[in-house]
N, C-alpha and C positions, 0 to 999 in steps of 0.2 A: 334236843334229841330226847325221845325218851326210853331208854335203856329196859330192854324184860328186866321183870325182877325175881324170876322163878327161873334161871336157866345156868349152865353151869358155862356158860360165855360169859355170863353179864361181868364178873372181877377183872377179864383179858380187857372186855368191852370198855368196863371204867376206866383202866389207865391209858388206855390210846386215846379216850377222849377228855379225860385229863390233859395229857401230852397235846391235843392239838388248842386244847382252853388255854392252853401256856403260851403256845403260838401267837394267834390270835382270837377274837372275836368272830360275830357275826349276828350284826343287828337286822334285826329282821320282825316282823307284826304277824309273824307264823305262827300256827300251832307247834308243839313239837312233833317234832319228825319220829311215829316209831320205828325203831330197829326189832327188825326179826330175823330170829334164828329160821333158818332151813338147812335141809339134810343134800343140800343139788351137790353134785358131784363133779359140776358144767361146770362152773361157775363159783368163786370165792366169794361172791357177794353182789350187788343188782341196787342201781340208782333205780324206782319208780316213781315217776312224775306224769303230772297230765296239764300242756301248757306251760306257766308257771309255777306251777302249784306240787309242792312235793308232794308223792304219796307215802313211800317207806323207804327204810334202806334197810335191806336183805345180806343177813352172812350168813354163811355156810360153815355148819361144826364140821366138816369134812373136809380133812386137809390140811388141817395144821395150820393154817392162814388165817385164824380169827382175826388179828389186830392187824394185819396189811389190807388186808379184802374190806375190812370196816373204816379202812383211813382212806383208802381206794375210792369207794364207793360215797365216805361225807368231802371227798377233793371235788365229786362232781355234785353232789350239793352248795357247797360255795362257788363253782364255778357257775352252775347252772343259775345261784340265787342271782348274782353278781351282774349278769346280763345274757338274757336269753330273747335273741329275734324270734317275732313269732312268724316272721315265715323263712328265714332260712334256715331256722333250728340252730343257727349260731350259737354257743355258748362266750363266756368272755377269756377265755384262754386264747382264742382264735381271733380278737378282735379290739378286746376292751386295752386302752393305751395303758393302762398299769401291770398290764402282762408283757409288755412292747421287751423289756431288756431279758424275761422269759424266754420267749420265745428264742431270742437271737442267743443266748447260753443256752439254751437243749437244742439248738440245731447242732454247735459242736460234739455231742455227746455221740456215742457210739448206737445205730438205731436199737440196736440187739431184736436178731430175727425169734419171732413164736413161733410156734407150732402155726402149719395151717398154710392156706391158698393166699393166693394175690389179693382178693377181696380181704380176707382176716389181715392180713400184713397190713394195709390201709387202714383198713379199721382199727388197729393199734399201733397205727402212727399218725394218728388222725390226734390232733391240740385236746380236744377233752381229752383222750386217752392217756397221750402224756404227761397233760398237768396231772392226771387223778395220781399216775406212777411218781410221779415227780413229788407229788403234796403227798403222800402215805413215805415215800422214802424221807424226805425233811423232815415228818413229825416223828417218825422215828427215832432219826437221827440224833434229832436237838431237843429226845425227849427228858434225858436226863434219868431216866426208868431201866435199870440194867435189866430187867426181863425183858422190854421192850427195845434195846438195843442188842442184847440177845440174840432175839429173833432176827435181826435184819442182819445181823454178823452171820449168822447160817445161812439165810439165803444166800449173801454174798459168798462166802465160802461152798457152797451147792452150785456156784456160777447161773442163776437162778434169772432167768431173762427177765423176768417186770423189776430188778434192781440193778444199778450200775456198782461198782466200786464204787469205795467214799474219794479215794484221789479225785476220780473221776468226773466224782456227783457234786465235790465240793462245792464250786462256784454254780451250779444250779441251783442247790439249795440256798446257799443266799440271797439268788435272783426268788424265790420264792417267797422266802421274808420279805423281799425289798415290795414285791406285787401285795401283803399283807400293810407294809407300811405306807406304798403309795393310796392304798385304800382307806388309811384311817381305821382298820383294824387291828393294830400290831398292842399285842398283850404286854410286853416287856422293851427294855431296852436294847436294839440287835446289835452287837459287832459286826456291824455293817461298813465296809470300806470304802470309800468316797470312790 
């Protein structure tokens, strides 16, 4: 990733991406991926790809969301690098077998309804979307960075639909690690339970 170095995001930006480096990995023959700042008010932040090939990843200083929207938005970077069909638009949240025990922990999960129509409802319950909510709340979580736990304590205390409780979210987020270990990207040692 290559972080602006002139914006008054970039310090929030460092330690979410800190937090996910501690995570795991992600070996890849890319250029880095720039992150930019936008003022969209739509939107906390925007995967842009064309094919395989990432173009940027967009957050939004508007909102209070720097470090979810930017953890959101590199969740479907690794999902998308990880395996992306070029004709169904599959990502590997949806498909790939090291997300398999994923999937089956966030179906238990509560959907929690957005803002919006049937079309949007779908579209943020649609596997990319999830995992992107699922991998920003983990790295959060297990980032060990009290402003960065912080933040996701308020949203949860705001009852903030793109986060569940941590009771809740617990065993997801492990299943999230485990999809990082089953990959051969896992940065540290997980307390991970057989």
């Amino acid at each position: 990733m290559s972080l602006p170095r002139r914006s008054p995001l970039t310090p929030e930006l460092q330690r979410a991406l800190a937090a996910a480096s501690r995570l795991h990995a992600l070996r890849s023959d890319l250029e880095p991926v720039p992150v930019r700042p936008t003022a969209t008010i739509s939107e906390a932040g925007a995967y842009r790809y064309r094919k395989k090939d990432p173009i940027d990843v967009r957050v939004s200083r508007v909102g209070g969301r720097v470090a979810i929207g930017f953890l959101h938005e590199l969740g479907h970077l690794v999902d998308h690098q990880v395996h992306c069909d070029k004709k169904s638009r599959v990502w590997a949240s949806a498909v790939h077998p090291a997300f398999a025990r994923w999937r089956s922990a966030v179906a238990l999960l509560d959907p929690r309804s957005l803002p919006g129509g049937r079309s949007r409802q779908r579209y943020f319950r649609s596997a990319h979307e999830v995992w992107a909510r699922c991998y920003a709340q983990t790295v959060l979580m297990r980032s060990g960075d009290p402003m960065l736990m912080r933040r996701l304590e308020k949203l949860q205390r705001d009852d903030d639909a793109h986060v569940w409780a941590t009771e809740d979210f617990a065993p997801v987020a492990v299943e999230v690690e485990r999809v990082f270990e089953q990959l051969g990207l896992t940065q540290l040692s997980l307390p991970i339970a057989a």
